[in-house]
Each structure stands twice: as C-alpha cells, then as structure tokens.
N, C-alpha and C positions, 0 to 999 in steps of 0.2 A: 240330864247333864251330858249324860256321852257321844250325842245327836247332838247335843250346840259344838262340844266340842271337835265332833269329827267337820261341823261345817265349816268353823271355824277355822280348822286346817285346808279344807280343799279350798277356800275364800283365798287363803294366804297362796296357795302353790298357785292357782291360777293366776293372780297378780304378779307373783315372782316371773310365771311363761313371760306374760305381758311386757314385762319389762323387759328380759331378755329380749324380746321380738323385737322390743322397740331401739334396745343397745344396736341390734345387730340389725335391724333398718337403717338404722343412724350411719353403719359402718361402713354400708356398702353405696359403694359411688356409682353417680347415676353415668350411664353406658352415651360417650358422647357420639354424636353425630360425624362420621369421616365427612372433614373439607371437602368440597365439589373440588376436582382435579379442572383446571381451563390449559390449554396449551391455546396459541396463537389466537387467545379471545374467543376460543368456544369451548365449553362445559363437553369435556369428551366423552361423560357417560349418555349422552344425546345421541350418539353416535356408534358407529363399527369403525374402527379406525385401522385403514390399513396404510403399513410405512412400506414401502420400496425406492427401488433405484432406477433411473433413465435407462433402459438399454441401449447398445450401440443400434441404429436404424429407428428407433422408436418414437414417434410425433407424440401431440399434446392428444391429437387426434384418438391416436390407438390405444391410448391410456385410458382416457373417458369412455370409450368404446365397451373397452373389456370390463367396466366397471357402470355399462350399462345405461349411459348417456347417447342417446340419441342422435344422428349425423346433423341433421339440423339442427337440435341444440346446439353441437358443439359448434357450428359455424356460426351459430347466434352468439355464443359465449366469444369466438374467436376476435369477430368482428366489435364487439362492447367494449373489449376492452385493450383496444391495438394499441391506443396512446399511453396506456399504462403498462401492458406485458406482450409482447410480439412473439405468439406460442411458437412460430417457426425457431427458434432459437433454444428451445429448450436444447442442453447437452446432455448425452451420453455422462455415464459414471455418476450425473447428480442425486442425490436425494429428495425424495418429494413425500407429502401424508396426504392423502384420501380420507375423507368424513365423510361416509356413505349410510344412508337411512337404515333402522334397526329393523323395518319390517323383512317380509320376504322376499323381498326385492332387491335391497342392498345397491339404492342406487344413489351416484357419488353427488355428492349436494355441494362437496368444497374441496378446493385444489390446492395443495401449497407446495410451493414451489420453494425450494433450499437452495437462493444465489450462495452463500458463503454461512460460516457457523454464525455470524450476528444479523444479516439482512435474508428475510423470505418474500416471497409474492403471493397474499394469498387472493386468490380467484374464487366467490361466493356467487354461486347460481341456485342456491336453496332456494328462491324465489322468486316471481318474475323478474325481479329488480335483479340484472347483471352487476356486480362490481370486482372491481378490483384495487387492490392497496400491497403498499411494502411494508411488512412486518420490522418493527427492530428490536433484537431482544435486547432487556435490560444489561450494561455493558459497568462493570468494575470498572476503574484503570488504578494501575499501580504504578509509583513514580519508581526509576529503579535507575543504578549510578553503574556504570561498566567503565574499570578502565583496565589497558594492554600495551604492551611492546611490540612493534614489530621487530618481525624475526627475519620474515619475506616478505610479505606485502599484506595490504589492508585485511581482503578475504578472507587467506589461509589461519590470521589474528582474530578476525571476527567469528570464524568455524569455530576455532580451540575454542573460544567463548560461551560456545554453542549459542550464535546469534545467527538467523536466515537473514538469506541475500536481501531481504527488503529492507532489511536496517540498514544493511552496508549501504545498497543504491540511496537510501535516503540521506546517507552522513555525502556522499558523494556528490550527489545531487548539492547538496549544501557548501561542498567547499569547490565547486565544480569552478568557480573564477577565479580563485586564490591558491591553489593546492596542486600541484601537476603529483599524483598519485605515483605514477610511475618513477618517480625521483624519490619515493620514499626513503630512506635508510633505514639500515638494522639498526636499534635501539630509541629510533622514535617513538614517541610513547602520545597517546587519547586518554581522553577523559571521556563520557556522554553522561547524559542526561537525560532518560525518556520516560516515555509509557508504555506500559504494557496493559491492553486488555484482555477482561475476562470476561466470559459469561457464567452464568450462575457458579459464581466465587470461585471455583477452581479452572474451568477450562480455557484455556489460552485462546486467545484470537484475532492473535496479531498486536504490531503495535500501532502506538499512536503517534503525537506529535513529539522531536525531537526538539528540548525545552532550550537546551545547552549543549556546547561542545567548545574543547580545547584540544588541539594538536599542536605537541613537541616537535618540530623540525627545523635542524639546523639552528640549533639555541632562539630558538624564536615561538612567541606563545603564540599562537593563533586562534583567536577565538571565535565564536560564534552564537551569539544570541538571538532566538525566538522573539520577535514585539512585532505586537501592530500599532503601526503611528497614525495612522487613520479609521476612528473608530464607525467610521462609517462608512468607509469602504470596505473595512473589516479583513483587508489584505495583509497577511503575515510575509514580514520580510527577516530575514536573518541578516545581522550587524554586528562590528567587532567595538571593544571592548570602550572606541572614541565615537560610536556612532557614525561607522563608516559603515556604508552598504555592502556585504560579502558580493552581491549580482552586480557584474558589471556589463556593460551591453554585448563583451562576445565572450562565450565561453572557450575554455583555454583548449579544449579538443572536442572535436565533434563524432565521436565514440564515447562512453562511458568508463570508467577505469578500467578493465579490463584489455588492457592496449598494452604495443608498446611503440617507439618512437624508432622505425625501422630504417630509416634514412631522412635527415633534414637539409631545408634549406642550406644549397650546397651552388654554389655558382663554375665551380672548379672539379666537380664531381664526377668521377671512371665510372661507366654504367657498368656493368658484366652485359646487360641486355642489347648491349651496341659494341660489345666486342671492347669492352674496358676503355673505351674514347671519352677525352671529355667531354663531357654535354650537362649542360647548366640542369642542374635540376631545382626550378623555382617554386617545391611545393614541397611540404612534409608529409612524410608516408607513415600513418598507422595503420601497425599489423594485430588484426583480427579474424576470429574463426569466417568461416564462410557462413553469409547470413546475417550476422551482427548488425544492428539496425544503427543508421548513421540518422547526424541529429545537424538540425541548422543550429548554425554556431550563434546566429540573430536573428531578429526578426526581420523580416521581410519577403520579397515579393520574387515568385519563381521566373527568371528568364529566360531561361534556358534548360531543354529536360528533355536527353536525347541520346544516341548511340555514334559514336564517332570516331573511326580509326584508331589511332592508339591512344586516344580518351577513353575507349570504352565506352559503357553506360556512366555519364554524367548527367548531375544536375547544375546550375550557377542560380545563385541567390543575391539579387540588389538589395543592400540596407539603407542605403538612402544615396544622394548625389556622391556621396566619398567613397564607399565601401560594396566592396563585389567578393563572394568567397563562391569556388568552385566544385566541387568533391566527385574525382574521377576513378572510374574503375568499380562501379559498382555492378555487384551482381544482379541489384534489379532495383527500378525506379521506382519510386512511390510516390514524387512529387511531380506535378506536371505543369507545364505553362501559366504562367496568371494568377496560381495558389499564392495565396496568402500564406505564410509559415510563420509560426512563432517561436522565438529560442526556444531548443529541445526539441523540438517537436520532428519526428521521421522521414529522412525524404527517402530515401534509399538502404540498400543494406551491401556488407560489405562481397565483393567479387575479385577477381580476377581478370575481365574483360580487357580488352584492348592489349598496348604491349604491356605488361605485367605478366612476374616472374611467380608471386603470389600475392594469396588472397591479403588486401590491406585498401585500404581510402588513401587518396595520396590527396591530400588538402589546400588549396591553392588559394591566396589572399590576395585581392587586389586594393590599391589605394590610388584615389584619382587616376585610373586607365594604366596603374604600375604594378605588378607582380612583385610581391616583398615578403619578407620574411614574418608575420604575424608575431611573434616570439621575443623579437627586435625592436616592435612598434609599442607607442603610449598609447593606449586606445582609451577611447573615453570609458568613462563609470558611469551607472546608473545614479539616478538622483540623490542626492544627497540625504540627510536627515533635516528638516525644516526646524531651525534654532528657536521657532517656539516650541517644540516636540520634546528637546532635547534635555532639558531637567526632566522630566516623565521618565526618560528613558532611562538615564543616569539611575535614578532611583531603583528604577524596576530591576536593571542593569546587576548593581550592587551585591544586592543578595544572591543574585546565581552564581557571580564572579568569584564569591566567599564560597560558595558550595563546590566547586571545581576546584579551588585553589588549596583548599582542605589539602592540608599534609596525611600524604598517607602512605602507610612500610612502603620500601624500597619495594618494586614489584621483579619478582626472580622470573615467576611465569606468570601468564595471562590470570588477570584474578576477574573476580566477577564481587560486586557486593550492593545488595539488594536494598531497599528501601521500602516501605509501606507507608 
C-alpha cells in the first residue's frame, strides 16, 4: 500500500510541474519580429548607410569617388541621368544618404540627394540599369486661420506672427493689383486662411496654398478667394467676394512690397539733381535696397535693353499696340532684346546708374506714344469670371466668406489661432 501510495503522490506532483509549465507557456508572449526599417524605398538594413553634407568645392564626382565608385562609372551615371538630375549643380551646405554594399568594400550602390525637407533625388546605380527619380515624402497639411493689425507694415505684422517671408510674398503676390502695401495704415487689420505642411506629423515644411484672405483698409473689406473655374486647365486664380478677378493685366509696382514711393509723377517737379530746376519728372521712383529684382509690370515683348546716359541701365517692355512701360536706373539687366516676359517675371534689379541720387527703379508708363502717369489711368482687367462658372463659385465662395467673417475678440496684439 505505501508503494501505491508514494506513486500516487509523485503521479500527482508531476502533473501539477506540467500544468504550471503549461500556465507559464501560455503567459509568455511570443518575441515579435522588428519592422524592416525602408527610408526612400529601400530596406536600410541591406545597406551601410552613410549621411553627410555637400562641402563647399565638393562635385557629385568627389563624393562617389571617396565612396569608392569608379571615374567611369560615374561619368556613366553622370550622363544616364542629365534629363532627370544635372550632378553639376549639387550645392554646398545640402544633405545627401549614401547606401553603400555591406561587404568589404563598402561601395556606394545609391545617392540621394536632399532638394528641400519634402523633395529628394534619388540616383540608383546598384545595377546596370542607371535610374534616377524625385523622392516625395509623405506631406500632412494643416488648414490654420492667422489674423493681425498693422502697427507698421505688413512684414514687421507678419514676423510678430512668427510667419516667414514666403507667406508674406505670397499674400503680396496675391493682392499685388488691388492693394498698394505701402499705403498700409496703423490699425488695418488681415484675416488668412492657409496651409501648413508637415512631414512625418511634426516637422514643418513650409506652407501651402493660400485658401482665403481678407484685408481691412480704409473701411473697405477686400477680399480674396482661391478657385479654379477651369477644371481643365486646372489654373488657380484668386477673386473677390462678386467674382471679380484680384489679376489685372499690370501690376500696381514693378518691385514687390518692400518699396516705397520716393518721388511721383510730378510734371512741375524741383530736381535737387539739376540744382532744384523744374523739370518734368514723367515717371514714378521706387526706392529699394541695391539688387532688388525688378519685375515686368505685363506681359510682353522686350524692346529695348541697354545703357544710356542718364537712363542708366534700362529695359522697355511692348504690351501690345497701346502700352509701353520703361524701368530705368538699373543696376543690372536681365532682360534682353526679343524676350518674351511675363507679369512678374525679372528683367533687371534695382541700381543707381545713370543720373540718380540713389539706388530706386524710376518707372515710366507709356500710352499710345504718351508718357502718363500709370496711377491716374483705367487700365484694363484681366478676364472676367464666365457667368456660367459663376453659381459654382458663389457656392464654393460662401463658406470661406463665413469662415473669415467669423467674429472674433477685439484683436489688442497680433494673435495667431490654429486650426486642424
């Protein structure tokens, strides 16, 4: 009996182990597998991956070199892919990753090239097959509402904000035919309406499209809405609030706000430069830093682009049989005979040349073979909104108009408030 009974007991203890073993199997969690890490579409642990930065003097050339690429490869790789990436242009200061083979060689199979934090170039010579492509990293955007007072002027309002000059140029850009900047007053007040991107959820990078905008000046709302009326053109124009086009064919200064209006259309006007005599001055002078790029005021065709006495460095630009604008006094030409120019677009930057006291564009307007005062004149608009477009717009219109008109506290200082 004491022999069954002692078996009887070890039968029992080793089924108890058993079960415990089996509890504590049960509890323990199977050990998972870490994600393959991919940056720019390739599985980094394939790789040696080295990050660096452009040096100042440093080719695409001397990069692959020291990383063990071949002079003839790289002239193979140079030439495969000119129409996609032109290695002569890599810059100093940029960022670039290396994906170089894990043996003992360590030699560089992929190039990437860091335009900005959301666009790369990456250059893939792992195998005979040369390619190249532009990376984009996946991009947040955040809708977000800024509105301010001016104190002093647009900029120093948009700084407090803590908003970069690319917003500003873009609100500028925008009111660039309806809005002389420089007549701002203290207590005009903005609304905006934009984007902000991100890449991976936190880092800034830059923004996007301006949706909406309303500027207070001189008790007058001025608005500015975002639509495309041709969905197959897919051209974005900005319109106020009747479906009037903001663009009209010349812009109101051919500088960017950053100006100021340093002497106008004066036909009666004491030079200092000619010993205080009068002598007609038939053109308006904005003063800017030396350098300042000057912009055609319209489209059209360069006629004139040349050095000349007390013109200076000028350019003249035909807009069609009516309209001739001049821009004298530059520090240096960029436009030349025969170019085509389109509004905005660079002919010159500002100088001192010729007789000039300083650096400024002195802007000169002609109409049928007459010097006039631009400022004075009705000049035509751009095309209108097409009256079948024009419910679309209304509607679309609507709702932005409610989101700007939104009452909101008395603003004492620049306020900022966000949106997601």
């Amino acid at each position: 009996m004491k022999n069954i009974f002692y078996l009887l007991l070890i039968f029992v203890a080793f089924s108890s182990c058993k079960t415990e073993e089996k509890k504590k199997d049960a509890n323990v969690k199977p050990k998972l597998k870490p994600k393959p890490v991919y940056k720019y579409g390739y599985k980094v642990a394939d790789y040696k991956v080295v990050l660096d930065t452009i040096r100042s003097g440093e080719s695409f050339g001397a990069i692959l070199d020291r990383h063990h690429v071949s002079y003839p490869k790289i002239n193979q790789i140079a030439g495969s892919i000119k129409d996609v990436f032109d290695v002569r242009r890599v810059r100093a200061g940029k960022p670039y990753m290396i994906l170089s083979s894990k043996d003992s060689l360590e030699q560089a199979k992929i190039f990437i090239y860091k335009n900005d934090k959301i666009r790369a170039t990456v250059v893939d010579f792992k195998d005979s097959i040369i390619e190249a492509h532009t990376y984009l990293q996946p991009i947040k955007r955040v809708e977000r509402i800024v509105e301010g007072k001016i104190y002093s002027n647009l900029s120093n309002t948009m700084d407090s904000l803590h908003l970069s000059a690319s917003l500003t140029y873009s609100v500028a850009d925008i009111y660039a035919w309806t809005l002389d900047f420089y007549k701002l007053q203290k207590g005009d007040s903005f609304k905006l309406v934009f984007e902000e991107k991100f890449i991976q959820d936190s880092i800034f990078a830059g923004y996007g499209e301006v949706k909406s905008a309303v500027f207070k000046h001189k008790d007058q709302d001025l608005y500015a809405f975002r639509f495309v009326a041709d969905s197959i053109k897919g051209i974005p124009e900005y319109y106020d609030e009747n479906g009037n086009m903001l663009r009209s064919q010349f812009l109101k200064s051919p500088i960017k706000f950053q100006y100021r209006i340093s002497s106008r259309y004066n036909l009666k006007r004491r030079i200092a430069h000619y010993g205080y005599r009068i002598k007609a001055h038939r053109g308006t002078d904005f003063a800017a830093p030396n350098g300042t790029p000057i912009m055609s005021t319209a489209n059209g065709t360069v006629v004139d682009s040349r050095r000349k006495r007390g013109n200076g460095n000028y350019v003249a630009v035909k807009h069609n049989s009516t309209f001739t604008t001049k821009y004298f006094h530059m520090s240096k030409r960029k436009a030349k005979v025969g170019d085509y120019v389109k509004q905005g677009d660079i002919i010159g930057y500002v100088g001192s040349t010729g007789s000039s006291s300083g650096n400024h564009v002195c802007y000169r307007f002609w109409r049928n073979g007459k010097e006039v005062d631009p400022f004075k004149q009705k000049l035509p608009a751009a095309e209108p909104l097409n009256e079948s477009v024009k419910p679309r717009f209304l509607d679309f219109m609507y709702l932005l108009k409610n989101q700007l008109d939104k009452n909101q506290p008395e603003i004492k200082e620049p306020t900022v408030i966000a949106q997601n």
